[in-house]
C-alpha positions, 0 to 999 in steps of 0.5 A: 444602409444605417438607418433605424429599423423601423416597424410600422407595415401596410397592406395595399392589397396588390397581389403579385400574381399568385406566385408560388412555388409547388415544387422544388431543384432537387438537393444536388443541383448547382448552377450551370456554368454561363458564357460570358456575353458577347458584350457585358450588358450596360448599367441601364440593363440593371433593374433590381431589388433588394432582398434583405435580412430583416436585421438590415444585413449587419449580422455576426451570425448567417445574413437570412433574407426575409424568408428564408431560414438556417434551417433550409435544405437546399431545395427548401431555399430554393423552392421559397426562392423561386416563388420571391424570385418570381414576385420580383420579376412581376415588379418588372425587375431583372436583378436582385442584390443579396447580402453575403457574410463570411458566416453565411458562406463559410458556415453551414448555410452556405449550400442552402444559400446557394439555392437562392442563388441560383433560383434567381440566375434560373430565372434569368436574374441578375443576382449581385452578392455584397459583403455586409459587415458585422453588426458588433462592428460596424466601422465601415472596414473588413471585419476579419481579413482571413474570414473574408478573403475565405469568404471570396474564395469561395463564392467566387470558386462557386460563381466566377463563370456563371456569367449572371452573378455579379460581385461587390467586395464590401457594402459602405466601405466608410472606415476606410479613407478614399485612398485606403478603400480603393487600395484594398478594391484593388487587391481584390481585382488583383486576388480575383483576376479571373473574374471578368471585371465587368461583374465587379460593382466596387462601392463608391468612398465613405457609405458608397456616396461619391463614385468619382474617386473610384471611376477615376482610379485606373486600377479599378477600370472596368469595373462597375461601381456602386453608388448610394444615396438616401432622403434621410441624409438631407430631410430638409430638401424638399426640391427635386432640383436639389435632388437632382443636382445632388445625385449628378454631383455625386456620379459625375462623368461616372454614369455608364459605369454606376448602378444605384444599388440602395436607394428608397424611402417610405412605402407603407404611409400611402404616400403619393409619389406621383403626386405633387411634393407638396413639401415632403422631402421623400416624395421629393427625393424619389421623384428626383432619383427615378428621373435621375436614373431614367435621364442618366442611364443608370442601373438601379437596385431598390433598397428594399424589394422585400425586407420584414419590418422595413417601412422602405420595403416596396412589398410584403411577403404572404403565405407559409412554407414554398407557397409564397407571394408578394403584394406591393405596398405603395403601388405610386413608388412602383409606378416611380421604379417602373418611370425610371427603368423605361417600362 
């Protein structure tokens, strides 16, 4: 997401359960290796968050969702995992997309990481891992050919048979033309043809806006595709409709196969977005993508469950050490969420 990193924070004072963590896998635990199942699950079935590095996931150095920290064992990532896994599931959500990088999965972080993988596909999770560029890049293109094919190779190595993970080869492939992106989408199916293509999300062209040119792309069939849309791309729209029809143009015949993967608006300012819109584009735009996702029967990922400092981001972190849990900020944006996945 390219926006500015905003600081403001609330607190509404929801509190997630009480859901901690007590105890921890030991170190030496991996993931089991999952059946793939009998039919792939369809995009309606996706209903996530966002777990994100306070940084906005654009870092040269390891990509940290909020909570974790380099200098994590394995059981520590875990742990703490467990306990934000765990407040996620109490939002009523089933998947949780987290950033990749060739730092934090060909460097040393890599085994801690994993941890937090694997206490979400421990939980039943469905975990999406995206590649976020560098934030001295940022040109919408593959930083380092070699250190991301790497990357791949190794995640993949780590989680191509466990039947819950799921891949996204780049997030906002906007310095690529639609040609160009779909192209090296497709050396990546062709480099990884052993990972079933219904676990591969392939961002939509340009910041993953329009899914159309990629659903329609033979090569990449079967895969699932990414789309993003934000309020702040059009702050002037304060019509659902407009929102609405938006979101369709975008998706087009495409909505069996597309999941929202970055979607949100302000949570921390006590808007009402059950309310009436009352000219404000972001009540406005949530209403109309929650009932988009609902009517479409889209997969949905919320940017961001959980991000620190992120005025977007649908709860806050409390407490130290393993013993974490979440509280909702905007409890109207958690009725939306709950709107558009049918709970």
């Amino acid at each position: 997401m390219t926006r500015e990193n905003h600081r403001r924070t609330a607190f509404l004072g929801v509190l997630l359960a009480g859901v901690t963590a007590f105890g921890a896998a030991p170190a030496s635990a991996a993931p089991e290796a999952a059946s793939r199942p009998a039919s792939p699950p369809p995009v309606s079935d996706f209903r996530g968050v966002n777990w994100a590095d306070p940084r906005d996931n654009y870092a040269d150095d390891a990509v940290v969702p909020s909570g974790l920290s380099t200098s994590d064992s394995y059981a520590t990532a875990y742990a703490k995992s467990r306990a934000i896994i765990g407040g996620f599931s109490e939002l009523g959500a089933n998947t949780v997309r987290l950033p990749v990088n060739p730092t934090s999965v060909n460097g040393p972080f890599w085994k801690a990481y994993r941890g937090a993988i694997d206490a979400a596909t421990a939980r039943g999770f469905k975990v999406i891992l995206g590649y976020w560029e560098a934030d001295n890049a940022k040109d919408g293109k593959i930083d380092h050919q070699a250190a991301w094919d790497q990357m791949w190779a190794r995640i993949t190595s780590a989680y191509a048979r466990n039947s819950k993970v799921y891949f996204e080869p780049m997030n906002e492939p906007f310095g690529y033309t639609s040609q160009e992106w779909r192209d090296v989408a497709a050396d990546w199916l062709a480099t990884h043809r052993f990972v079933p293509r219904d676990r591969i999300l392939i961002g939509g062209i340009k910041y993953s806006e329009d899914v159309k040119p990629v659903c329609a792309d033979s090569r990449l069939d079967g895969t699932r595709i990414a789309l993003h849309n934000y309020g702040f791309w059009h702050t002037d729209w304060t019509s659902v409709d407009q929102w609405k029809q938006d979101f369709k143009e975008r998706i087009g015949t495409c909505a069996s196969r597309t999941i929202l993967d970055e979607f949100g608006a302000t949570m921390t300012s006590g808007l009402d977005y059950n309310g009436p819109v009352n000219g404000s584009n972001e009540i406005a735009y949530i209403q109309a993508a929650t009932d988009t996702i609902r009517e479409m029967g889209l997969g949905s990922v919320y940017w961001p469950g959980l991000r620190t400092g992120d005025t977007y981001s649908l709860t806050t972190l409390q407490g130290s050490g393993t013993r974490l849990s979440l509280t909702v900020n905007n409890p109207s944006g958690l009725d939306r969420l709950h709107w558009a996945w049918k709970q």
